[in-house]
NUNU-529892 format. One record per residue (C-alpha): chain; residue in one letter; x, y, z. Coordinates in steps of 0.5 Angstrom, whole numbers, plus 500, padded with zeros to 3 digits. Each point is the difference from the previous one (the first is absolute). Example, Ala and Ser with C-alpha at 12.3 -4.5 7.8 and 13.67 -1.06 7.14 Angstrom:
! residues 2
+------+------+-----+-----+-----+
| unit | code |   u |   v |   w |
+------+------+-----+-----+-----+
|    A |    A | 525 | 491 | 516 |
|    A |    S | 502 | 507 | 498 |
+------+------+-----+-----+-----+
END
This chain:
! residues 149
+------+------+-----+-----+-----+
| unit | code |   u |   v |   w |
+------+------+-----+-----+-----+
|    A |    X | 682 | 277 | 734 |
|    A |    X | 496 | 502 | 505 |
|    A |    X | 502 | 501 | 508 |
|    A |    X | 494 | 498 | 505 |
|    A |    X | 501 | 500 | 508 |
|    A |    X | 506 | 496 | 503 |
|    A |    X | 504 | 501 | 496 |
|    A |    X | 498 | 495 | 494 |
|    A |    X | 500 | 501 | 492 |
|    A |    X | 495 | 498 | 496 |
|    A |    X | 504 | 498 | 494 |
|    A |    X | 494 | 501 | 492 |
|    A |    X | 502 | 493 | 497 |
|    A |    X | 503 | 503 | 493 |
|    A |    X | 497 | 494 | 496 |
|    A |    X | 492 | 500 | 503 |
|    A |    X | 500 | 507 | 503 |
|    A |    X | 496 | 497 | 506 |
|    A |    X | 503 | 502 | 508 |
|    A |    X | 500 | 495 | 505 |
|    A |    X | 493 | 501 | 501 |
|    A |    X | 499 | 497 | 507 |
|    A |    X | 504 | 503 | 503 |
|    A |    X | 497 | 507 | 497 |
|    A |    X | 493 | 497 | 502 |
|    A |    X | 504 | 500 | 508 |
|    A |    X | 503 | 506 | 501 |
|    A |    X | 493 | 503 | 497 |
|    A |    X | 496 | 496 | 506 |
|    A |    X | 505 | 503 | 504 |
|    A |    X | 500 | 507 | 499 |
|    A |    X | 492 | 498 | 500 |
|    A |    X | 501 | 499 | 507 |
|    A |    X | 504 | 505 | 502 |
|    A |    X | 494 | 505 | 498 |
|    A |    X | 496 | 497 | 503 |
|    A |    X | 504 | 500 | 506 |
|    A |    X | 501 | 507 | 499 |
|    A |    X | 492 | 501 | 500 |
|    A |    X | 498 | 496 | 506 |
|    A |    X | 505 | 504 | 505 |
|    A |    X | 496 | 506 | 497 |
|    A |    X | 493 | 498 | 502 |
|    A |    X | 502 | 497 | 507 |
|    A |    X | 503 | 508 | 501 |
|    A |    X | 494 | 502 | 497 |
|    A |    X | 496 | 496 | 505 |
|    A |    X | 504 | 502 | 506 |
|    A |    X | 499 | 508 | 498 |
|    A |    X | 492 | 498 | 499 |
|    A |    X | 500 | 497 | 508 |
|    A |    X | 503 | 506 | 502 |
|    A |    X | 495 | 504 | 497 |
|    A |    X | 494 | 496 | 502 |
|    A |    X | 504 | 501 | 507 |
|    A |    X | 499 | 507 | 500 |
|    A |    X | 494 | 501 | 498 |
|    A |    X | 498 | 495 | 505 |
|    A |    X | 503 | 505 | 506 |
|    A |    X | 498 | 506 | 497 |
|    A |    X | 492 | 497 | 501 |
|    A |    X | 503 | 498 | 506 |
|    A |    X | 502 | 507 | 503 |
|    A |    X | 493 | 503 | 497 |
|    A |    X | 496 | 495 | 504 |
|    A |    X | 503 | 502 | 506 |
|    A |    X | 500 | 507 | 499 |
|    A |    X | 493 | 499 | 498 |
|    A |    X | 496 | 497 | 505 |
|    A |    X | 493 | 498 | 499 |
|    A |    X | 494 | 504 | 503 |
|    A |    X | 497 | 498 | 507 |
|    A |    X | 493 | 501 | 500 |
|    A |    X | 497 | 503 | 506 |
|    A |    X | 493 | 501 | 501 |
|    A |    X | 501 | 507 | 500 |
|    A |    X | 504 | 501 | 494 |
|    A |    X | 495 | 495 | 497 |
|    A |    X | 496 | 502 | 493 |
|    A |    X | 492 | 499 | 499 |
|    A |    X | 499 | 493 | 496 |
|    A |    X | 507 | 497 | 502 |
|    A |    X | 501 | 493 | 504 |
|    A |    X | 502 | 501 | 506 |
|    A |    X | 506 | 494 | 501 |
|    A |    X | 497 | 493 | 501 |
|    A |    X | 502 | 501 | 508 |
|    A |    X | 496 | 505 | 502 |
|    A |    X | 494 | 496 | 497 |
|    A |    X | 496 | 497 | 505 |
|    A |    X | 496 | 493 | 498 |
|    A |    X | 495 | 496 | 504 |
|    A |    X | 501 | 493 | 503 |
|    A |    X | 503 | 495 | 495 |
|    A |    X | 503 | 493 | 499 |
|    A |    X | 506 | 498 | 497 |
|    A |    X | 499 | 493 | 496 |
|    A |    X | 506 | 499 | 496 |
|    A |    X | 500 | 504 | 495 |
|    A |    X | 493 | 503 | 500 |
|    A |    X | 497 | 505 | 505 |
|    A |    X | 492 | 501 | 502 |
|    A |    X | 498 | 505 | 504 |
|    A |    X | 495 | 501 | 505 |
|    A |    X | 495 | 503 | 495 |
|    A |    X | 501 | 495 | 495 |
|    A |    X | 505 | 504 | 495 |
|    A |    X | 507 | 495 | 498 |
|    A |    X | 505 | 499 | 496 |
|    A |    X | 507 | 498 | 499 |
|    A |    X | 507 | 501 | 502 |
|    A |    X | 506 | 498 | 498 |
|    A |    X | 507 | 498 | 503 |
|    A |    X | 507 | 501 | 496 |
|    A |    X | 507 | 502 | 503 |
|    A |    X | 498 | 503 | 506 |
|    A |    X | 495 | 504 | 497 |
|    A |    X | 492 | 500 | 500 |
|    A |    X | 496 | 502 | 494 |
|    A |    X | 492 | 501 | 496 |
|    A |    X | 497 | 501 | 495 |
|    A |    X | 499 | 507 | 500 |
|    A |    X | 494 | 503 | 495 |
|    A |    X | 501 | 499 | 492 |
|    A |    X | 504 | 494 | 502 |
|    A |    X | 506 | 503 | 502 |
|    A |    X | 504 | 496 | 506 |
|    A |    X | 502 | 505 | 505 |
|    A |    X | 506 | 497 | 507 |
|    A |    X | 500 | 503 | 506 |
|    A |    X | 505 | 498 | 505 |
|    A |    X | 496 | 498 | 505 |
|    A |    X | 494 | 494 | 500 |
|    A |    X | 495 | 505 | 504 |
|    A |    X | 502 | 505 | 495 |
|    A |    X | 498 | 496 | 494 |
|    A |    X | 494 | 498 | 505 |
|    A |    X | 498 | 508 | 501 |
|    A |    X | 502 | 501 | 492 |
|    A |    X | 495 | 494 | 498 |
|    A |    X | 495 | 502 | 504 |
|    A |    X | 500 | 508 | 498 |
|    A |    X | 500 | 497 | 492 |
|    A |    X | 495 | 495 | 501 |
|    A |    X | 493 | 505 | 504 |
|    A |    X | 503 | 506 | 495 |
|    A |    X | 500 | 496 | 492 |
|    A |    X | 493 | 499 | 502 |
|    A |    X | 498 | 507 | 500 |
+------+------+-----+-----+-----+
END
């Protein structure tokens, strides 16, 4: 004789030796389940505890880059063979035509315009943004007259 959950009996048949096979067959799907209940409760435990971690990471990049500011490059504090900011370029007259800009002296290319920010296609096909369009326009114009020297 042997007892299962609930309370009931399972009874051998004493002329065929078999057990009521069906219900063996549920109560095995049933403690199935339960440990597969058992394990999906463990792995959302296990994903908030990776959130928190991710969340201090996060916070601890975040304290170090305020910590950290970015250098400011002055003309003073400035190497030799180090770009000045693309601002303090200066650039002859130039048309803006959609995307493509021409200069006065016959130099042009192309900027472009995504979530509020402008870029270019620096040297070695490199995408550089900047903040503003004239910034993008200085930055185009040093790239351009300097990648053909």
């Amino acid at each position: 004789m042997l007892l299962f959950p609930g309370g009931k009996m399972l009874y051998l048949d004493k002329t065929t030796n078999t057990i009521n096979i069906m219900e063996a067959v549920g109560v095995i799907f049933i403690l199935i389940a339960l440990g597969l209940l058992v394990l999906q409760i463990l792995m959302i435990v296990k994903f908030f505890q990776i959130a928190a971690d991710v969340r201090g990471v996060k916070n601890l990049l975040a304290e170090q880059f305020k910590k950290e500011p970015l250098p400011e490059t002055s003309p003073e504090t400035r190497s030799e063979g180090v770009l000045p900011p693309y601002s303090e370029i200066s650039t002859p007259p130039y048309q803006v035509e959609g995307d493509n800009v021409v200069f006065e002296d016959g130099v042009y290319g192309t900027i472009m315009e995504k979530f509020g920010a402008f870029s270019f296609e620096g040297l070695q096909g490199k995408r550089i943004f900047c903040k503003t369009q004239e910034e993008a326009i200085k930055g185009l114009y040093h790239t351009l007259t300097h990648s053909a020297e």
